[in-house]
TORPA-812750 format. One record per residue (C-alpha): residue in one letter; z, y, x. Coordinates in Angstrom, 3 decimals, always signed. Layout:
REM residues N
atom code: a; pz: Z; py: Y; px: X;
...
REM end
This chain:
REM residues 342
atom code: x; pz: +51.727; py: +9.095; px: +287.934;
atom code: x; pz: +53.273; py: +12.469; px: +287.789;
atom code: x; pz: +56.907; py: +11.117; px: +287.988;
atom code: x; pz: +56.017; py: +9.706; px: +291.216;
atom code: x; pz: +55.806; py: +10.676; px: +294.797;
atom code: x; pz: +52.253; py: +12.414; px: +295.195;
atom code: x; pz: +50.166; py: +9.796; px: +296.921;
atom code: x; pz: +49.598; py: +10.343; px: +300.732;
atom code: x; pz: +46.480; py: +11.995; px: +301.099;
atom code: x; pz: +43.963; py: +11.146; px: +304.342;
atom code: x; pz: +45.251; py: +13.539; px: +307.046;
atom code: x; pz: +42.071; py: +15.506; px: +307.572;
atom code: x; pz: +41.503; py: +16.142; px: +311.250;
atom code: x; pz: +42.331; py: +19.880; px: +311.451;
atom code: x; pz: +40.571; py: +22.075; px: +313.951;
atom code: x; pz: +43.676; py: +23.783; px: +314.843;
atom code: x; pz: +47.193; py: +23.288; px: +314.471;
atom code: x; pz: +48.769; py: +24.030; px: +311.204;
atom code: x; pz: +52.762; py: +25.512; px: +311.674;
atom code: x; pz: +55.090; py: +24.107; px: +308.483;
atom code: x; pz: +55.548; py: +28.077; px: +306.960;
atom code: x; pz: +58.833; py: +26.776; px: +306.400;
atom code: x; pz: +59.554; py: +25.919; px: +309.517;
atom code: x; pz: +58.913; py: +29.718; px: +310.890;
atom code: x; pz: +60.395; py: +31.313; px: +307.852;
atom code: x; pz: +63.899; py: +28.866; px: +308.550;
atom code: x; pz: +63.665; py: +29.752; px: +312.120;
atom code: x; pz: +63.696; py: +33.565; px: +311.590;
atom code: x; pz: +66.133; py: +33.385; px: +308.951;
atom code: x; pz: +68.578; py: +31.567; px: +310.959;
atom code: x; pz: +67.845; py: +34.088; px: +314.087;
atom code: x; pz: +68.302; py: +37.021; px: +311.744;
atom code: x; pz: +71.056; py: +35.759; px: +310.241;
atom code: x; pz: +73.211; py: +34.839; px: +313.791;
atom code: x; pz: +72.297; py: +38.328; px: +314.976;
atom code: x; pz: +74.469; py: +39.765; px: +311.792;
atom code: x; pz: +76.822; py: +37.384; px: +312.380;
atom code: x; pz: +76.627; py: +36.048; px: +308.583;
atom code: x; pz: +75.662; py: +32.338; px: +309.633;
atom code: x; pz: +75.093; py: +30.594; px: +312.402;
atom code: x; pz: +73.298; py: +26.717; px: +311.767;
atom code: x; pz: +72.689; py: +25.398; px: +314.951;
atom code: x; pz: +76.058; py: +25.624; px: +316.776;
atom code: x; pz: +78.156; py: +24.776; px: +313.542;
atom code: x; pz: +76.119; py: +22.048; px: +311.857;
atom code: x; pz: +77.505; py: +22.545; px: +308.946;
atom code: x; pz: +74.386; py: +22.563; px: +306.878;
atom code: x; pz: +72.686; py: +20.649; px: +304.059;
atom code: x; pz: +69.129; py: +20.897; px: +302.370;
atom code: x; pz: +69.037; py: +20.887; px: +298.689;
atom code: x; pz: +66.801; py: +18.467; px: +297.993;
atom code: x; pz: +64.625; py: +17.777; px: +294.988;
atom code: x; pz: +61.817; py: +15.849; px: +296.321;
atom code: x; pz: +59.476; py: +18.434; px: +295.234;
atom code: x; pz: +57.001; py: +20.491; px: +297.519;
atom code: x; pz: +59.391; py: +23.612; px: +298.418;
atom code: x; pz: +62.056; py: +21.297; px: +299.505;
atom code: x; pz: +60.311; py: +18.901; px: +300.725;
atom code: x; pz: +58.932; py: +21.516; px: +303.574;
atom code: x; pz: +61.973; py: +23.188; px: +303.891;
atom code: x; pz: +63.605; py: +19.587; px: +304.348;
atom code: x; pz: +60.851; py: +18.830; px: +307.288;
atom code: x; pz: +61.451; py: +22.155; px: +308.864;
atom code: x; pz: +65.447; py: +21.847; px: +309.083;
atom code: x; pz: +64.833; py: +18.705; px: +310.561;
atom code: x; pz: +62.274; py: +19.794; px: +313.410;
atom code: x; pz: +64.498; py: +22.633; px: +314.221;
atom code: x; pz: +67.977; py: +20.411; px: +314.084;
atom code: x; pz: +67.082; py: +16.860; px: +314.633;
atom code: x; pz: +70.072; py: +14.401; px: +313.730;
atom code: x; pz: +72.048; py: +17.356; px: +312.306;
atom code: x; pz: +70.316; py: +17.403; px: +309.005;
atom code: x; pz: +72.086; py: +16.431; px: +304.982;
atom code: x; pz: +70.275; py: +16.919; px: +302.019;
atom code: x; pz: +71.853; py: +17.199; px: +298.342;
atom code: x; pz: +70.165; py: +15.553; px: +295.595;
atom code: x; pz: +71.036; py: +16.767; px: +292.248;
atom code: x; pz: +69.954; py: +14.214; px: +289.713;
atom code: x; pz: +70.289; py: +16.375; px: +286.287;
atom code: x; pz: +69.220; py: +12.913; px: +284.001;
atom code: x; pz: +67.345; py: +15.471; px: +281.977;
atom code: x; pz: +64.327; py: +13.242; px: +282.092;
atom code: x; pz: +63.674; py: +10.026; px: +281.489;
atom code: x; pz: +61.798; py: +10.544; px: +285.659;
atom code: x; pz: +65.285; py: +11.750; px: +286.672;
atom code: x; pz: +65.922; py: +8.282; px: +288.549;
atom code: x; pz: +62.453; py: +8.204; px: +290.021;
atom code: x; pz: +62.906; py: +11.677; px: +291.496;
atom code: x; pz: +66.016; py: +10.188; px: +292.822;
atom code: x; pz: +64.376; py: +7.132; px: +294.646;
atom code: x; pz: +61.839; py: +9.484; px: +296.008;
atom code: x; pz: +64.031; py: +11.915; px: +297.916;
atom code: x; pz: +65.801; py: +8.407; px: +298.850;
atom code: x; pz: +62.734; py: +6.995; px: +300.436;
atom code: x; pz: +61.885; py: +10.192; px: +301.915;
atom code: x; pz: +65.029; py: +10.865; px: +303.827;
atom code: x; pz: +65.032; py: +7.379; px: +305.050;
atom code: x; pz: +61.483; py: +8.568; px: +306.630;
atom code: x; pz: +63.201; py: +11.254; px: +308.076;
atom code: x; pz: +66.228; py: +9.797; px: +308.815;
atom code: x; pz: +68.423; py: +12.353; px: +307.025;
atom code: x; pz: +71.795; py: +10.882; px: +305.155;
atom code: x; pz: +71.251; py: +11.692; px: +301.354;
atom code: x; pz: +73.826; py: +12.643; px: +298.749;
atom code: x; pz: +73.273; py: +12.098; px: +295.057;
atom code: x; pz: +75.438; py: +14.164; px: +292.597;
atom code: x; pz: +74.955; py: +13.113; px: +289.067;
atom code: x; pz: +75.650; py: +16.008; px: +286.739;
atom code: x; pz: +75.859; py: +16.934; px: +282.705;
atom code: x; pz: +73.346; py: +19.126; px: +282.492;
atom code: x; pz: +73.340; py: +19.602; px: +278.733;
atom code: x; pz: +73.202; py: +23.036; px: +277.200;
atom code: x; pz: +76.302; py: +24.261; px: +274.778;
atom code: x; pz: +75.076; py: +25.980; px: +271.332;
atom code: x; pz: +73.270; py: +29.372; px: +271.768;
atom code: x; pz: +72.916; py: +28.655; px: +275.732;
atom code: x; pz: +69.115; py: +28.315; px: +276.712;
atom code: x; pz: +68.562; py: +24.542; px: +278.391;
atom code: x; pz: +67.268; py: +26.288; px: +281.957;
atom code: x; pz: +70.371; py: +28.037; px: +282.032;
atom code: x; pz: +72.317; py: +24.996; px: +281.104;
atom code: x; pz: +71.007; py: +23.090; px: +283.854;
atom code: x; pz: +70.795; py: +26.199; px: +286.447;
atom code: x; pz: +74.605; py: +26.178; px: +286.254;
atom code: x; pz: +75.030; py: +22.304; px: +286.686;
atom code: x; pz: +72.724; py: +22.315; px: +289.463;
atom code: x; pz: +74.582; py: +24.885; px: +291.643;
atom code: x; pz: +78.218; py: +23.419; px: +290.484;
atom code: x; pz: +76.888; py: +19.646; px: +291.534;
atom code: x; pz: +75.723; py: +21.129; px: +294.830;
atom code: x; pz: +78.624; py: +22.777; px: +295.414;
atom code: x; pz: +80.787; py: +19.848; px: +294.472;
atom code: x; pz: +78.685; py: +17.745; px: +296.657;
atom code: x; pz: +79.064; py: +20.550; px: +299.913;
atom code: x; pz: +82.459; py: +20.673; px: +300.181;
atom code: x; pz: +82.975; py: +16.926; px: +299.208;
atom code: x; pz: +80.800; py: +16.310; px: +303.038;
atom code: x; pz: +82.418; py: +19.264; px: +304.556;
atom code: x; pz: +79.374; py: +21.522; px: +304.377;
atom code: x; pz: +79.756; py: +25.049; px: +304.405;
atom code: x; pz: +76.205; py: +25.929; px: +303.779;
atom code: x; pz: +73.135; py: +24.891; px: +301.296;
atom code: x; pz: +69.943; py: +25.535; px: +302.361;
atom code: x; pz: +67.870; py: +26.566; px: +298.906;
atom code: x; pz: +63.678; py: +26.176; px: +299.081;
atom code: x; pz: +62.936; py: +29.216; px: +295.858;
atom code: x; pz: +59.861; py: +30.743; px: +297.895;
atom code: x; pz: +58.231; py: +34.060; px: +296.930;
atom code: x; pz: +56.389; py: +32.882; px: +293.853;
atom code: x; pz: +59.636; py: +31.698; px: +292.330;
atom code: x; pz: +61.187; py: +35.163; px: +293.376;
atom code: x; pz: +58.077; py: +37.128; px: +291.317;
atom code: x; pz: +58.927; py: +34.684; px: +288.434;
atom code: x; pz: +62.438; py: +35.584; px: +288.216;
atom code: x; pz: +61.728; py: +39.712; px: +288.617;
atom code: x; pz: +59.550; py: +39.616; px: +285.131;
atom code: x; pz: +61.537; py: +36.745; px: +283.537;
atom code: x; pz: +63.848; py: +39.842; px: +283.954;
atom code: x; pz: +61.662; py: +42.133; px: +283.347;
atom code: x; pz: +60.389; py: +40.252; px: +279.379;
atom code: x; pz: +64.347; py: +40.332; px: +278.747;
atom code: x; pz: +65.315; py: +43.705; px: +279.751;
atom code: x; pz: +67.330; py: +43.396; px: +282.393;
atom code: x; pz: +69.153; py: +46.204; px: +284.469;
atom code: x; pz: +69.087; py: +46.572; px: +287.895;
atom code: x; pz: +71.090; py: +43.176; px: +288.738;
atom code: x; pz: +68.683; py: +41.194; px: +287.195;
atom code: x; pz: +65.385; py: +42.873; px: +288.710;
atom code: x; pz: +67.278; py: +42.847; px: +292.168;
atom code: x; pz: +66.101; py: +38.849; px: +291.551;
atom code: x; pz: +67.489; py: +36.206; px: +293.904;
atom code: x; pz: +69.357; py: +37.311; px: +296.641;
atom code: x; pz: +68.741; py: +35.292; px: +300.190;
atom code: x; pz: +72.389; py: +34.835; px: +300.318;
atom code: x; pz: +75.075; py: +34.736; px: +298.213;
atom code: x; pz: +78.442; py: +32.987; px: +297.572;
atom code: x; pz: +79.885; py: +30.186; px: +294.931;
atom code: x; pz: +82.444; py: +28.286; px: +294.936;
atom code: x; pz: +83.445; py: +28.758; px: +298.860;
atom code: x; pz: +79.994; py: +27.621; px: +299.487;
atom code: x; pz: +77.233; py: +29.717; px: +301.074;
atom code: x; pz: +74.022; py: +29.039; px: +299.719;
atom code: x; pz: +70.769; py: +30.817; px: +301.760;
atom code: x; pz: +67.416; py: +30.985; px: +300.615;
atom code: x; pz: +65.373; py: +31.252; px: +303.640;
atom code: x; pz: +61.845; py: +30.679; px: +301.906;
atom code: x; pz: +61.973; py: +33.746; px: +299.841;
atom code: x; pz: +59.049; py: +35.214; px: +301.381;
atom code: x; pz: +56.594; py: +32.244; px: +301.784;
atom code: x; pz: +54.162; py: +31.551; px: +299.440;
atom code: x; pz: +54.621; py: +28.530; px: +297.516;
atom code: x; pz: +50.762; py: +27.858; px: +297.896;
atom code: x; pz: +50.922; py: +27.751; px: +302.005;
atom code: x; pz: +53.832; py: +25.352; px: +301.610;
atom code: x; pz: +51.594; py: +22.525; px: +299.804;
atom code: x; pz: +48.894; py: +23.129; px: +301.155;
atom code: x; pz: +50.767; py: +22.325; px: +304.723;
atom code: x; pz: +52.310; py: +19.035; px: +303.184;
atom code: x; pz: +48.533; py: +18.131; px: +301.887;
atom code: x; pz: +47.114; py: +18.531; px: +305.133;
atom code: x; pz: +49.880; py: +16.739; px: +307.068;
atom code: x; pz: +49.988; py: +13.818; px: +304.296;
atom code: x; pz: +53.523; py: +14.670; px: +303.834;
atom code: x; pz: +54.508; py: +13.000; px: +300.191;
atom code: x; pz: +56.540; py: +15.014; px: +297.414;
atom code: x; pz: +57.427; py: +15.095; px: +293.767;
atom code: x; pz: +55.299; py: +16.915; px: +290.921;
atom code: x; pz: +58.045; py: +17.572; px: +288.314;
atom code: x; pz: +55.827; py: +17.663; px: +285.084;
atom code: x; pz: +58.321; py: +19.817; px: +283.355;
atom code: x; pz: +57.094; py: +22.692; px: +285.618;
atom code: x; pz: +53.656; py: +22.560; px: +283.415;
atom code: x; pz: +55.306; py: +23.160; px: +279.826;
atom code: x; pz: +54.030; py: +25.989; px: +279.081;
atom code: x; pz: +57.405; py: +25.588; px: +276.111;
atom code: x; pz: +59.630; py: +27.466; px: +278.857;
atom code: x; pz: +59.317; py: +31.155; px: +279.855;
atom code: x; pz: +58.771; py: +30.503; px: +283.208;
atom code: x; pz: +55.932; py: +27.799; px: +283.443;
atom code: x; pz: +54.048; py: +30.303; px: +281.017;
atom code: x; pz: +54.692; py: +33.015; px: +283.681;
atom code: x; pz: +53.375; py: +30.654; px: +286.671;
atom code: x; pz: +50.432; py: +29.402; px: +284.983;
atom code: x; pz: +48.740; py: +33.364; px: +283.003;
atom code: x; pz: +50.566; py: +35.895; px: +284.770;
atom code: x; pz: +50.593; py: +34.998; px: +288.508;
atom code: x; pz: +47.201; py: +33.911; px: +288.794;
atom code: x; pz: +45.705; py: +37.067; px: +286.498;
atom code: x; pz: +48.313; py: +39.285; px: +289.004;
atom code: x; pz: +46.837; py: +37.242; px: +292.155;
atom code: x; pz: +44.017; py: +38.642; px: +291.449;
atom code: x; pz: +44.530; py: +42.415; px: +290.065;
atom code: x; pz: +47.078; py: +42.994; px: +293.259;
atom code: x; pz: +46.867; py: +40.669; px: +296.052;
atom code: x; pz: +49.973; py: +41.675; px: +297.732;
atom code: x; pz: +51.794; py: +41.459; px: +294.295;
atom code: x; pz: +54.530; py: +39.048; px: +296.333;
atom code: x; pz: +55.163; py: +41.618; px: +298.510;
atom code: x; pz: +55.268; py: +44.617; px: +296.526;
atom code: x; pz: +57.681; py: +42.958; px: +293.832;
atom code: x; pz: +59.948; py: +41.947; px: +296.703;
atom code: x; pz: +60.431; py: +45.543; px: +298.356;
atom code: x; pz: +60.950; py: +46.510; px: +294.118;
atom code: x; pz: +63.513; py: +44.267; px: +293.699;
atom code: x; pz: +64.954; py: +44.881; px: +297.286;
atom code: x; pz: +65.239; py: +48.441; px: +296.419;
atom code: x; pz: +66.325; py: +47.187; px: +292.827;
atom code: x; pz: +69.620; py: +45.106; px: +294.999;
atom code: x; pz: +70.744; py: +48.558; px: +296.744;
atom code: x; pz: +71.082; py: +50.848; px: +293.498;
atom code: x; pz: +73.189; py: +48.100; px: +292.234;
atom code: x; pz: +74.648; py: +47.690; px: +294.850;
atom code: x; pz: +75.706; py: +51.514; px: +295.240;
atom code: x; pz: +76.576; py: +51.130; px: +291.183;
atom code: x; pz: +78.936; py: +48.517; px: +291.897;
atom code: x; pz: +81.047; py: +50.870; px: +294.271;
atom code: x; pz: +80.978; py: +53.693; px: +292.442;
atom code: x; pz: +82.273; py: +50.956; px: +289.599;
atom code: x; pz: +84.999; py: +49.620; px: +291.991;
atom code: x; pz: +86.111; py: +53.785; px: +293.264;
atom code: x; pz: +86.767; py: +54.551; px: +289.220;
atom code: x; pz: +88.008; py: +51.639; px: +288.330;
atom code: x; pz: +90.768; py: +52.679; px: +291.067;
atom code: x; pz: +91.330; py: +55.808; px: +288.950;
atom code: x; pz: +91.044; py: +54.187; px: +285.063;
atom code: x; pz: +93.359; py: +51.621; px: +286.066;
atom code: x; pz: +92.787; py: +47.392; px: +285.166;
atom code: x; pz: +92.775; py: +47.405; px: +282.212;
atom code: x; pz: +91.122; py: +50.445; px: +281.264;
atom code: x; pz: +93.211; py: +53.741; px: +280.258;
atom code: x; pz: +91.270; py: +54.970; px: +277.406;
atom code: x; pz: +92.058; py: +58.815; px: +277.984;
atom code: x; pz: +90.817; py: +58.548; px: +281.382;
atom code: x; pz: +87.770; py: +56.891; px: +280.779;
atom code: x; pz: +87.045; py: +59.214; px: +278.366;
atom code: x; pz: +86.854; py: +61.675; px: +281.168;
atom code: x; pz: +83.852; py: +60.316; px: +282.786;
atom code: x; pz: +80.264; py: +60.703; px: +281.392;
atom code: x; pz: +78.979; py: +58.141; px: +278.946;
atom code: x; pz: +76.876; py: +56.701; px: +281.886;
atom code: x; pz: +79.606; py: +56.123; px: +283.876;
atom code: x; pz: +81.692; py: +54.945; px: +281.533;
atom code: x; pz: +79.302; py: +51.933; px: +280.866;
atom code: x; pz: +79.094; py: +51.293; px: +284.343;
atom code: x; pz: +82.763; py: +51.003; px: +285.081;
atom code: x; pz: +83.253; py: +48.502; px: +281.623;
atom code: x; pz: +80.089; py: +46.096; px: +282.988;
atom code: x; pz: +82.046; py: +46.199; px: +286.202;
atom code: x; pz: +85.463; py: +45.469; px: +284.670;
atom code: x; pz: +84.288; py: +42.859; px: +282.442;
atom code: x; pz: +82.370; py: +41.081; px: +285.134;
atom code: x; pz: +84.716; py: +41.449; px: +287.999;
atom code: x; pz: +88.175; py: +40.900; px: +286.363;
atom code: x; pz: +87.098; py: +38.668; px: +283.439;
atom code: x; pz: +83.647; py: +36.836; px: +284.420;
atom code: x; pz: +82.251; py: +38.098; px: +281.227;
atom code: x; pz: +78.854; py: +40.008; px: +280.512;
atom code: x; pz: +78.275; py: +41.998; px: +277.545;
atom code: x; pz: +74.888; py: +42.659; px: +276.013;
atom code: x; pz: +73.703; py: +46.270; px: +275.670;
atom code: x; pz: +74.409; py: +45.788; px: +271.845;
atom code: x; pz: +77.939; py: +45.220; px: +272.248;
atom code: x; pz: +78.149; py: +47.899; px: +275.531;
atom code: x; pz: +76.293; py: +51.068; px: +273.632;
atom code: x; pz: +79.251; py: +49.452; px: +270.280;
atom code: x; pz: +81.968; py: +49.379; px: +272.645;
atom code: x; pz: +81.006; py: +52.691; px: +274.394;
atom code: x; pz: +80.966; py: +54.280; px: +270.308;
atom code: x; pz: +84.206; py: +53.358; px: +269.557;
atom code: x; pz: +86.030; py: +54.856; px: +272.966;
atom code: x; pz: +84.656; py: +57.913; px: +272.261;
atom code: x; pz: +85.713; py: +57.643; px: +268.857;
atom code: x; pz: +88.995; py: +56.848; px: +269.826;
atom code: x; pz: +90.890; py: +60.077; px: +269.402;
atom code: x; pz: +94.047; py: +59.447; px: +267.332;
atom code: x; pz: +96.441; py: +56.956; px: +267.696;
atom code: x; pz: +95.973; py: +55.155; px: +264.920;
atom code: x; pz: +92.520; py: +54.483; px: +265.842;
atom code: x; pz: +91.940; py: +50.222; px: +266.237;
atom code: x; pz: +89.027; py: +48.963; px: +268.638;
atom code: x; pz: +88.585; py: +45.348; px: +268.229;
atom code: x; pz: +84.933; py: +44.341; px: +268.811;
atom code: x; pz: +82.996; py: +41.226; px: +269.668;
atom code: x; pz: +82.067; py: +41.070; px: +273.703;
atom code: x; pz: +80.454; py: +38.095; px: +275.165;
atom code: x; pz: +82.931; py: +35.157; px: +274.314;
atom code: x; pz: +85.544; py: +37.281; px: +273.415;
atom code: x; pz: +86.882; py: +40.377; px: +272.470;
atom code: x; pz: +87.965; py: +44.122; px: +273.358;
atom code: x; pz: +90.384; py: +45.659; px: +271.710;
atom code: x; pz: +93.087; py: +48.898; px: +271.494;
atom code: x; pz: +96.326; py: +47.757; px: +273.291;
atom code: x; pz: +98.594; py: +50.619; px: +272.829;
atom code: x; pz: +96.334; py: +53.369; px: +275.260;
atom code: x; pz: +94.930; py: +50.834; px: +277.184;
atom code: x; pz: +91.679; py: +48.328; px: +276.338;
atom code: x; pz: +92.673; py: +44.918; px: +276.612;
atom code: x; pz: +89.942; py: +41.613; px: +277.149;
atom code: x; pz: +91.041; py: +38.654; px: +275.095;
atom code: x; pz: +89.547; py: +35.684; px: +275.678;
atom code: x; pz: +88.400; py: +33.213; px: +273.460;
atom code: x; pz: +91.510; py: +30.262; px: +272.424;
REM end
């Protein structure tokens, strides 16, 4: 049944040895990671695996383990999204009883508020339940199993919606939410090599039959575009990760230059001095403000209206009031102002 754990497959007698990737790819991570002094797993402890049952997790869960035995959580995130969502659940629970691993469930609402897409819906749930869950056991740190594949995916999900530079700079290998540190250490691994490693070891995991509707964006990506770019560019994986690498430090430089003239502008915004600085620039600092002081993100649409109308501002009877994101920018006197939605 595809809601079930894949069935244990006869271990073929290998001629060699085959390595988890997972279990190389955690072990440099953590190594590079305790050299910059960002992380350190083994001495702390204060770790957990977020764990889905499915085949990247499932290898990343098997690697942690071999590398830490006995210091090993793992996060379940049951999103009720399906009517499988309890099965998934009983499968990560028989697996880390295999393993020996303690298991925490977070039940979350995963359901998607009008004009949000579903994926997104449940993205967000899935990181706040994890989060909830990390610093309800004390954890500092979630180990994440997105592998290469997933990171090509989200580059030309980007890509089909137009994104800027943060959203081909894909998924970073660390990043922060909610006082929790969250590291994906599989991001150059193949998701191929990591199957193929359970198959052979008759190591059981989840097939989540959602990841075949071809309905969402991303399953139509997996299933035409990798395979047709598999075989046009063979180092495709690669290549897109250097692109969005370099992709990461433009923005990266943006957001500084953002930060310097927002210095100068002032929070909020003057208007006269924002006029001073090229058009360019100007959009930059106002995706930087929005983001950074008011967790907002406007659409091009509403940056290239917003952009018109300071430069159109020239008298003082001039009004701005405009639609951005959830709420609204408007004139305050010389100043822009963000109000929020009641």
């Amino acid at each position: 049944m595809a809601d079930s754990l894949t069935p244990k497959p006869k271990p073929v007698k290998p001629t060699f040895v085959l390595v988890n990737p997972a279990y190389k790819a955690l072990s440099d991570f953590s190594a590079a990671s305790c050299l910059a002094g960002t992380t350190a797993f083994a001495r702390t402890a204060s770790f957990a695996v977020a764990f889905s049952g499915g085949a990247d997790s499932t290898a990343l869960l098997h690697a942690a383990c071999a590398l830490w035995p006995g210091q090993v959580r793992a996060i379940h995130v049951n999103h009720g999204l399906q009517a499988a969502a309890d099965q998934f659940e009983a499968n990560c629970k028989t697996v880390c009883a295999q393993l020996k691993v303690p298991l925490h469930v977070a039940k979350v609402n995963a359901g998607h508020a009008a004009g949000e897409s579903p994926e997104d819906a449940a993205r967000k749930a899935r990181y706040t339940g994890l989060a909830d869950a990390a610093r309800a056991l004390g954890v500092s740190q979630v180990l994440l199993g997105q592998h290469a594949d997933d990171q090509v995916e989200t580059i030309l999900l980007a890509l089909s919606r137009g994104a800027g530079l943060a959203g081909l700079s894909a998924m970073p290998a660390v990043f922060e939410r909610a006082g929790v540190q969250f590291s994906r250490p599989l991001l150059d691994v193949p998701g191929a090599s990591l199957r193929d490693w359970l198959t052979q070891m008759g190591h059981a995991f989840v097939d989540d039959p959602s990841n075949t509707d071809e309905r969402y964006t991303r399953n139509r990506i997996r299933a035409r575009l990798l395979p047709a770019l598999a075989d046009a560019f063979p180092q495709f994986r690669q290549t897109f990760a250097r692109s969005a690498s370099h992709a990461a430090q433009a923005q990266k430089v943006l957001d500084e230059v953002a930060a310097q003239d927002l210095l100068q502008v002032g929070s909020p915004p003057a208007i006269k001095a924002l006029q001073a600085l090229s058009r360019p620039r100007q959009a930059n600092l106002l995706r930087h403000w929005l983001l950074v002081c008011h967790q907002v993100r406007a659409s091009a649409a509403q940056l290239a209206q917003l952009l018109d109308q300071v430069a159109a501002c020239t008298t003082r009877g001039h009004q701005i009031h405009l639609k951005v994101a959830n709420g609204h920018v408007l004139r305050a006197a010389s100043h822009l102002q963000w109000l929020s939605p009641i």
